[in-house]
N, C-alpha and C positions, 0 to 999 in steps of 0.2 A: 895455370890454375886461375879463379876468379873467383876471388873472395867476397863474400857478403852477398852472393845469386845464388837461389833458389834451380834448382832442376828444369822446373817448371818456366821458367822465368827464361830462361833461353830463347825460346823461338820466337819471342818478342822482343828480345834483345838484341836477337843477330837481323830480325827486319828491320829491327832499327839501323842497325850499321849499314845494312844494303841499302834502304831506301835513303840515307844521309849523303851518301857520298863519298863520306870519310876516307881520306887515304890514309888504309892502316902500316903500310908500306912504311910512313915518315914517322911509324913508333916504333920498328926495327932498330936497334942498336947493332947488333951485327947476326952474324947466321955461322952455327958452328956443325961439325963433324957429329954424331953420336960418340967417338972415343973422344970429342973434348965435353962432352958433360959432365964429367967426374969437378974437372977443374973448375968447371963453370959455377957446380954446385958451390964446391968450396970457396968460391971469390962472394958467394951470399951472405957467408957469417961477419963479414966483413960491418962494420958500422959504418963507415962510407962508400957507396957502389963505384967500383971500378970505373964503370961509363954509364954510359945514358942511355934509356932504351930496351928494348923489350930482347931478350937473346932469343933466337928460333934454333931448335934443334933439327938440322933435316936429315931425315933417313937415305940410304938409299934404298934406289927405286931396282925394283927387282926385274 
């Protein structure tokens, strides 16, 4: 989720990221299962974050 962007406001924002360079890679905290979301959610209510970094949920691939 991306708070505070407009719909609209995407395709200018993800040019931005393409044409920057940015390795979004090094905002990865870790990369979890679909069955550890549940847990992942729950460690959000938390007033202090667990770790650092962006959690990716990856699916598998069919």
């Amino acid at each position: 989720m991306t708070r505070d962007i407009q719909a609209h406001e995407y395709p200018a924002m993800l040019d931005f990221v393409t044409r920057s360079g940015l390795d979004l890679g090094r905002l990865v905290g870790r990369r979890i299962s679909l069955d550890e979301a549940p847990a992942a959610l729950a460690e959000m209510d938390r007033p202090v974050p667990a770790r650092a970094g962006v959690t990716v949920v990856e699916l598998p691939r069919p």
